[in-house]
Backbone as numpy.savetxt, mean C-alpha at the origin, in Angstrom:
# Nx Ny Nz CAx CAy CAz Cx Cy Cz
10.90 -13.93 11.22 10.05 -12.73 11.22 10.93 -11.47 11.22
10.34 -9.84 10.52 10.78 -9.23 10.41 10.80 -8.51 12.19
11.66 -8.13 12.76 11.75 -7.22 13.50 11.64 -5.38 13.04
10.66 -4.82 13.72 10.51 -3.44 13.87 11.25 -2.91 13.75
11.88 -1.52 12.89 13.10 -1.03 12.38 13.02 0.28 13.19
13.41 0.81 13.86 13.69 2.03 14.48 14.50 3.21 12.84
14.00 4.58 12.21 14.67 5.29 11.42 14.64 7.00 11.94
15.58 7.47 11.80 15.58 8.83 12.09 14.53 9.39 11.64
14.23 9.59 10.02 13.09 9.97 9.23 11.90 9.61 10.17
11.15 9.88 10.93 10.23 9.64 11.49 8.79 10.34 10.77
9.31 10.84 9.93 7.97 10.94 8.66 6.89 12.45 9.44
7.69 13.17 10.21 7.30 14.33 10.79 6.00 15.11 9.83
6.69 15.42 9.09 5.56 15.63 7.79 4.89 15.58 7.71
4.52 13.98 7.28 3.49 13.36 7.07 2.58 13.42 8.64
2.63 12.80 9.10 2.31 13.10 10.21 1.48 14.44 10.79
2.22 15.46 10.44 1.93 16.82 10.90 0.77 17.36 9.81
0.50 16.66 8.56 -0.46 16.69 7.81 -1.61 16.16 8.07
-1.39 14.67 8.68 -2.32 14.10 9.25 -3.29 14.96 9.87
-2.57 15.22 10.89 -3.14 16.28 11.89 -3.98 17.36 11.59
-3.38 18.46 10.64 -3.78 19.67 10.27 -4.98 19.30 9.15
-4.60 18.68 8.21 -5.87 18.40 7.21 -6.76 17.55 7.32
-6.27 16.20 7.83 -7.14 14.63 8.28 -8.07 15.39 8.53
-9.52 14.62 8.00 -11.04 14.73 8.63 -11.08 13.26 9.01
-11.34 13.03 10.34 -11.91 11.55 11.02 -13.10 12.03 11.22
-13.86 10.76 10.52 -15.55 10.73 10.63 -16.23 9.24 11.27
-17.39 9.35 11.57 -17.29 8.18 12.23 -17.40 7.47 11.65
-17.34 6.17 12.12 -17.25 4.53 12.05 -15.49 4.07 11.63
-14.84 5.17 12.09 -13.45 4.44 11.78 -12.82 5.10 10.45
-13.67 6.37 9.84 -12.95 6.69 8.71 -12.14 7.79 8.83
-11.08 7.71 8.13 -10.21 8.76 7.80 -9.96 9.34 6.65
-10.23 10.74 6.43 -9.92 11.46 5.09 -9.13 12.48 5.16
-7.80 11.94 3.77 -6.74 12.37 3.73 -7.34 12.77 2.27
-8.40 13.28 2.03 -8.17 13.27 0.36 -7.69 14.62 -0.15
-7.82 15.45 0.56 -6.75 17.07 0.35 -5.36 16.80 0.06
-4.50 15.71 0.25 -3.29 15.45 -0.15 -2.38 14.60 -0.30
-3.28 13.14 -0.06 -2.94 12.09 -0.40 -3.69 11.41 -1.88
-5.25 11.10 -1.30 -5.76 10.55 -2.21 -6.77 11.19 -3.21
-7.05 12.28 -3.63 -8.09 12.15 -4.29 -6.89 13.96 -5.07
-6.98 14.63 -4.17 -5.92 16.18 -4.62 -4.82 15.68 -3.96
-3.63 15.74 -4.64 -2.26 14.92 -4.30 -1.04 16.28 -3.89
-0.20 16.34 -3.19 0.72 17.41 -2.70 2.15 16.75 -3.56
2.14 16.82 -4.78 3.52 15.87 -4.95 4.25 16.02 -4.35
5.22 17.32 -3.19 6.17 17.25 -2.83 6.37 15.86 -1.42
5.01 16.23 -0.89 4.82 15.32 0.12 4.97 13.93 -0.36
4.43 13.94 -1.33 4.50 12.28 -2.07 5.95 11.62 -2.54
6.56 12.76 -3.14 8.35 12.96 -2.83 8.94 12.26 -1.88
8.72 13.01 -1.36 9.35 12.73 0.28 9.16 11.34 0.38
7.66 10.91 0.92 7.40 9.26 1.20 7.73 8.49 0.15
8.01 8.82 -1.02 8.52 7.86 -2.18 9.84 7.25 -1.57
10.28 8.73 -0.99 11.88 8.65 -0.67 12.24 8.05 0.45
10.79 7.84 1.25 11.24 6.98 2.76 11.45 5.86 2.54
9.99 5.20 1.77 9.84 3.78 1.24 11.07 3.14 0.78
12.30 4.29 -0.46 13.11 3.79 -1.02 14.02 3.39 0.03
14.08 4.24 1.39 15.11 3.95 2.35 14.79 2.60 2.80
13.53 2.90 3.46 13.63 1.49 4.20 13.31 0.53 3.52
13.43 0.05 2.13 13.24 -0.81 1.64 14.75 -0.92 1.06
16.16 -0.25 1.16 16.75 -0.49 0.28 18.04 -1.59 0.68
17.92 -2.55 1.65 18.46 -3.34 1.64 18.02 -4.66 0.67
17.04 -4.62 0.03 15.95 -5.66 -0.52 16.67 -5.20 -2.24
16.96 -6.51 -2.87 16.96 -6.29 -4.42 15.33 -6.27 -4.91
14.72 -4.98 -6.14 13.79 -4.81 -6.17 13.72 -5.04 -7.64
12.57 -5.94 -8.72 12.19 -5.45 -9.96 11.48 -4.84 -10.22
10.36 -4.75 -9.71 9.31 -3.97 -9.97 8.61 -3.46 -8.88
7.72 -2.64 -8.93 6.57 -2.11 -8.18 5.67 -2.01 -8.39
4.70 -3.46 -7.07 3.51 -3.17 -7.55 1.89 -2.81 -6.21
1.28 -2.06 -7.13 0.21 -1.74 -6.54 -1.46 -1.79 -6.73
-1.85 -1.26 -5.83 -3.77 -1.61 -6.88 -4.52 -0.63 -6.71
-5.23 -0.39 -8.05 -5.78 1.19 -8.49 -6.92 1.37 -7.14
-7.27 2.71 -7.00 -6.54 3.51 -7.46 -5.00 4.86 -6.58
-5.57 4.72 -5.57 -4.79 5.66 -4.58 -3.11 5.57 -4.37
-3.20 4.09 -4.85 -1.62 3.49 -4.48 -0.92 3.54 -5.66
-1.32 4.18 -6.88 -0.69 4.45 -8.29 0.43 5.51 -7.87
-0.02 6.78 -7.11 0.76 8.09 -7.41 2.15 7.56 -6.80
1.59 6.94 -5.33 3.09 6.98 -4.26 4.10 5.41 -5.13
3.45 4.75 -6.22 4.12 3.76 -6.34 5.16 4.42 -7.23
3.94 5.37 -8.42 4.80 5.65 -9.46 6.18 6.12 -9.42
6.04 6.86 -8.46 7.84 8.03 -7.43 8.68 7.06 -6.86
8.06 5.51 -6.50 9.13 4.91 -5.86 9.62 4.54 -7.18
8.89 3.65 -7.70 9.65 3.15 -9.28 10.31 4.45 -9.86
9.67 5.81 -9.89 10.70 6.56 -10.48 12.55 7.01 -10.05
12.35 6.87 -8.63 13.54 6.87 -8.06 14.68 5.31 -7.83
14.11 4.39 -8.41 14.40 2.96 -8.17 14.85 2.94 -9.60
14.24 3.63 -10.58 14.16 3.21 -12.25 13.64 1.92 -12.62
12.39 1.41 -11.95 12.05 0.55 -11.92 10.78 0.43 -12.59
10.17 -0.62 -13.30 8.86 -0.57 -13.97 7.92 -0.56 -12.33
6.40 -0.07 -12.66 5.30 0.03 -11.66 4.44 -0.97 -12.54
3.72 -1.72 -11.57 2.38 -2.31 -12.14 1.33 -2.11 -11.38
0.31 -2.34 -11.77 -0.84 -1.83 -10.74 -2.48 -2.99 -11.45
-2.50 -3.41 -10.18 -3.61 -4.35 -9.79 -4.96 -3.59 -10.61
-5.56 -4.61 -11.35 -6.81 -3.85 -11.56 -7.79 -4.29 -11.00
-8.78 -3.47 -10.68 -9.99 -3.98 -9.75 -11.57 -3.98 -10.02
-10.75 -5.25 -11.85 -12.00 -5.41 -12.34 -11.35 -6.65 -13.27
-11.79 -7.04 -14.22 -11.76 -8.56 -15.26 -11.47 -7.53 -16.65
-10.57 -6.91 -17.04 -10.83 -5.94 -18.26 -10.92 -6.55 -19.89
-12.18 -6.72 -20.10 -12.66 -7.36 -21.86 -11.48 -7.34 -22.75
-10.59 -6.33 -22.57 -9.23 -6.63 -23.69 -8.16 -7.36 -23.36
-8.38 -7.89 -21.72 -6.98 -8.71 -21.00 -7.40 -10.50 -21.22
-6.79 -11.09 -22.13 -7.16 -12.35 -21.95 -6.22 -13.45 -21.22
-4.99 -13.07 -20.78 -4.24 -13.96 -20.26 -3.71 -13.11 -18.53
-4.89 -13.51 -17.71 -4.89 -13.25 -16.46 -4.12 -14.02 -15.36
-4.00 -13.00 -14.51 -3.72 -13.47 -12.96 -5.10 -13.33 -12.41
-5.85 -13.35 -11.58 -6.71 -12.91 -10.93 -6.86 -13.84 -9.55
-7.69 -12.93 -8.48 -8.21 -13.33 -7.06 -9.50 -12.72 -6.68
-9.74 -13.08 -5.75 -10.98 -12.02 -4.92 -10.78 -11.34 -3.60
-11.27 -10.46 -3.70 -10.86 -9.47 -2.44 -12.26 -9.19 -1.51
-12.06 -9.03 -0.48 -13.52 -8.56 0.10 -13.24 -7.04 0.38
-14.03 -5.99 0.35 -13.85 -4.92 0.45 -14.89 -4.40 1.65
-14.21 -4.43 2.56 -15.24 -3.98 3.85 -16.19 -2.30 3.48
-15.36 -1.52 3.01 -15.89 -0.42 2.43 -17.21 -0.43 1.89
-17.13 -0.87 1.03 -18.51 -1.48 -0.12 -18.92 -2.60 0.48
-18.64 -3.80 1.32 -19.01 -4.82 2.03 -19.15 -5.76 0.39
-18.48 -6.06 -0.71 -18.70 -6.69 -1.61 -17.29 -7.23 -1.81
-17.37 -8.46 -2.27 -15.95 -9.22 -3.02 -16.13 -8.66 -4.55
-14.68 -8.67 -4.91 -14.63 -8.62 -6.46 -13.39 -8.87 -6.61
-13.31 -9.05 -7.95 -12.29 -9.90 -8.44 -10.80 -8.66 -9.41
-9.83 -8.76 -8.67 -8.58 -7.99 -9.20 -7.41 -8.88 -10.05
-6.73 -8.09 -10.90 -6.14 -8.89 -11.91 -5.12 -7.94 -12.47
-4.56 -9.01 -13.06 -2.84 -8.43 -13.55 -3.18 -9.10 -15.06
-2.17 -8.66 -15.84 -2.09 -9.21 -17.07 -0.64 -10.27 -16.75
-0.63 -11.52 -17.20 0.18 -12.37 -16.94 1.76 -11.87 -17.20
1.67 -10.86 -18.61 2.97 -11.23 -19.21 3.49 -9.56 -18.39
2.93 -9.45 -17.85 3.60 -8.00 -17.32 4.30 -8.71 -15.50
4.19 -9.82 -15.29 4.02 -10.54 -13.67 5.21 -11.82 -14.42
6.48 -12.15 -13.97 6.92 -12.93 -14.63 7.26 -14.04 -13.02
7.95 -14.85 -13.03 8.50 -15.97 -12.38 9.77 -15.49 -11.75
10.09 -15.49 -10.68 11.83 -14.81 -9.89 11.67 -13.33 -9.99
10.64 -12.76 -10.22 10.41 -11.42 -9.92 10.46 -10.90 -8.69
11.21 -10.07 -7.81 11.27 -9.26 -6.62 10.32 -8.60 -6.72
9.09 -8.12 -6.20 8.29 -6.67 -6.12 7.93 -6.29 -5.03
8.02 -4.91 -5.17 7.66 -4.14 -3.46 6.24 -3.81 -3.85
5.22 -4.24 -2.51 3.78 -3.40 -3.09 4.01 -1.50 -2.39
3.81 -1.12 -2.78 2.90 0.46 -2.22 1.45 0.52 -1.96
1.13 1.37 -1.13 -0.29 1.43 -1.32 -0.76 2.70 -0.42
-1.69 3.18 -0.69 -2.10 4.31 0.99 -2.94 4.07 2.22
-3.17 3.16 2.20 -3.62 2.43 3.10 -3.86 1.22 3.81
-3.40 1.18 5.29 -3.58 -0.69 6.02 -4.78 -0.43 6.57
-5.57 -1.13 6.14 -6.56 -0.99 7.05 -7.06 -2.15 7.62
-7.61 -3.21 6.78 -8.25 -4.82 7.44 -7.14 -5.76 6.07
-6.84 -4.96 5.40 -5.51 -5.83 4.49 -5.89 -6.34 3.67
-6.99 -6.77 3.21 -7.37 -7.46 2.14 -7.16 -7.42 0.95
-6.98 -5.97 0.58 -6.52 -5.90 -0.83 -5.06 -6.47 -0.85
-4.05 -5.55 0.09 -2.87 -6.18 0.39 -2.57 -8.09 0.71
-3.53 -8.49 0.93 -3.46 -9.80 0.81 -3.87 -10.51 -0.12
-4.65 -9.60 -1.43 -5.05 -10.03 -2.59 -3.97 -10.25 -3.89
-3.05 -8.77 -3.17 -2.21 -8.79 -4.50 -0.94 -9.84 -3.91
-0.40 -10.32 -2.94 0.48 -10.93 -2.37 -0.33 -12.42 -3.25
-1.73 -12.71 -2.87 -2.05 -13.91 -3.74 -1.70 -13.89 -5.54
-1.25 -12.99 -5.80 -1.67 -12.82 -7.28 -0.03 -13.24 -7.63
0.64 -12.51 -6.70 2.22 -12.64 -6.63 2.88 -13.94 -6.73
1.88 -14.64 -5.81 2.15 -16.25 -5.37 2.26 -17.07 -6.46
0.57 -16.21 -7.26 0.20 -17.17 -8.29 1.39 -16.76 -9.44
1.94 -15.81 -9.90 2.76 -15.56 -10.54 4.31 -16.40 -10.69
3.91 -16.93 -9.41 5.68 -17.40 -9.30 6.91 -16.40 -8.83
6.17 -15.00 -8.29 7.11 -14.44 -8.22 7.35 -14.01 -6.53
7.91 -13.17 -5.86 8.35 -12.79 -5.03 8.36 -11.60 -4.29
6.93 -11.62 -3.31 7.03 -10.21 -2.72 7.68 -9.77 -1.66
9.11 -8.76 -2.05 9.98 -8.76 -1.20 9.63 -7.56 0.49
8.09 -7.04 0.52 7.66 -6.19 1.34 6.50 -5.47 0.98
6.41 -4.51 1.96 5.00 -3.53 1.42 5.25 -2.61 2.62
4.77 -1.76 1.61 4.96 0.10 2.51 3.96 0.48 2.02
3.33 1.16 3.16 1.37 1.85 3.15 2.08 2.92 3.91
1.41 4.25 3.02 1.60 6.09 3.60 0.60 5.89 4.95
-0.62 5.70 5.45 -1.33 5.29 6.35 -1.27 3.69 7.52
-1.48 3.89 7.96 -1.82 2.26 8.65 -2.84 2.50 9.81
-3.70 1.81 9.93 -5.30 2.43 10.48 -4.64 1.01 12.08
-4.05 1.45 12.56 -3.57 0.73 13.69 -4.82 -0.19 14.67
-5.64 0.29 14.70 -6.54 0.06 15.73 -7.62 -1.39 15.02
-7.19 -1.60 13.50 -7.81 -2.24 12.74 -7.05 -3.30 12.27
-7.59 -4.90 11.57 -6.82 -5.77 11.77 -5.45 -6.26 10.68
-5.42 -5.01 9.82 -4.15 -5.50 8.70 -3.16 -6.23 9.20
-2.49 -5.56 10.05 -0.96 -6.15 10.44 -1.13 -7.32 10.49
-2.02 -7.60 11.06 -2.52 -9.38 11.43 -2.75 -10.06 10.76
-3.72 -9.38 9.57 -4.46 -10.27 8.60 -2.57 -10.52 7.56
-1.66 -10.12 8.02 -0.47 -10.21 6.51 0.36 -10.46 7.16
0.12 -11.07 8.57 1.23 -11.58 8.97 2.34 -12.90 8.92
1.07 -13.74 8.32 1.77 -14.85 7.71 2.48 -15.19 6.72
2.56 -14.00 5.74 3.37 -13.64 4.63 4.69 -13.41 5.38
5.39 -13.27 6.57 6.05 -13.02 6.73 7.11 -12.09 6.12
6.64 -11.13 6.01 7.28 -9.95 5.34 7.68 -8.82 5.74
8.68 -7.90 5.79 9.06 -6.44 6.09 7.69 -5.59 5.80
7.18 -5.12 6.70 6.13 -4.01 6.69 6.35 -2.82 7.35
6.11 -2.08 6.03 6.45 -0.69 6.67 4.99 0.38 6.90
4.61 1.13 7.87 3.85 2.05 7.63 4.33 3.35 8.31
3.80 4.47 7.31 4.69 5.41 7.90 4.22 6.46 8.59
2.92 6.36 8.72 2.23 7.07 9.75 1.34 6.13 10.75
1.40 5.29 11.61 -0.04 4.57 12.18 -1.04 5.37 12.85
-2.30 5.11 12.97 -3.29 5.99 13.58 -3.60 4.74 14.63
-3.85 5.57 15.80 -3.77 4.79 16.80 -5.30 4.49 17.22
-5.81 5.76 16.84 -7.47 5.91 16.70 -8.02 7.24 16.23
-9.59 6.42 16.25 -10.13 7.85 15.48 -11.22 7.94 16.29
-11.07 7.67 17.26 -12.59 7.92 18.82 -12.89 9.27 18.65
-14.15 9.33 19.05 -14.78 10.48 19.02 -13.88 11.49 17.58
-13.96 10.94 16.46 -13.69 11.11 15.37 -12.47 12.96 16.00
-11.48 11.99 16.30 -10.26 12.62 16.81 -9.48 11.67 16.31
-8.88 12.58 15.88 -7.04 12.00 15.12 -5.86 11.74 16.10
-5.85 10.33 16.42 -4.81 10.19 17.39 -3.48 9.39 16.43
-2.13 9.71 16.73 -0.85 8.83 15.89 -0.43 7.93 16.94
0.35 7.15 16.71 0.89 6.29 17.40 2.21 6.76 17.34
């Protein structure tokens, strides 16, 4: 098992964004969409591209991959600073893809399963890939694309999420992957729809 990495970068930033912009609403939600997900701050996205690359850079990497749509921007900056190709999970069966990977995911959000997919020849065999994504929350997607990985033959060497919803069951649900997990902000809670960090 991976042991907990102590880094100077303590992601102050990010963090201090949390704070100032985050809207926590109830039932456990958090909205970052002023500058993570929906209107994006590239510099901020910079930056966490640039953490991910740290603490991931003992790991040989080929690719980077993620699943549409939120986890595209922060993947694209890591692959751009890595020079690495990005792939990104689709989270649908697409009529022009005929030679699939695919799984099912449950999406607590929508409370519905559906089915995500890669195109085969873009996913090869002895492939290294780091996922990205912006959010841990109950893991499922993150445990969807780790299945897709499996099925590929290839090799997921970690995963780094800009968020991690602490109080909720990801870490757990991906723990048997035994893998380096990074998150670079955790929320410890969102009680009385208050923004607490860990």
């Amino acid at each position: 098992m991976f042991a907990p990495l102590l880094y100077f970068n303590d992601m102050k930033e990010l963090k201090d964004r949390i704070l100032s912009d985050g809207v926590a609403l109830e039932g456990g939600i958090l909205k970052v969409d002023s500058f993570i997900n929906h209107q994006m701050d590239p510099q901020l996205m910079m930056n966490i591209a640039r953490e991910f690359v740290r603490r991931f850079e003992a790991h040989t990497i080929d690719k980077i991959i993620t699943i549409e749509a939120s986890g595209i921007a922060p993947a694209i900056l890591v692959g751009y600073i890595l020079n690495k190709p990005v792939l990104f999970v689709k989270k649908s069966v697409p009529s022009t893809m005929s030679d699939m990977i695919c799984t099912e995911v449950f999406s607590f959000t929508k409370n519905r399963s559906y089915t995500v997919s890669v195109s085969r020849k873009y996913i090869s065999a002895g492939e290294k890939l780091l996922f990205i994504d912006d959010f841990l929350a109950n893991g499922n997607a993150a445990k969807g694309v780790a299945e897709i990985v499996s099925k590929a033959g290839a090799t997921l060497v970690g995963m780094g999420f800009i968020i991690e919803k602490g109080f909720q069951q990801g870490r757990k649900t991906l723990a048997h992957l035994d893998l380096q997990i990074e998150s670079l902000a955790i929320i410890e809670s969102l009680d009385n729809c208050q923004i607490k960090i860990r």
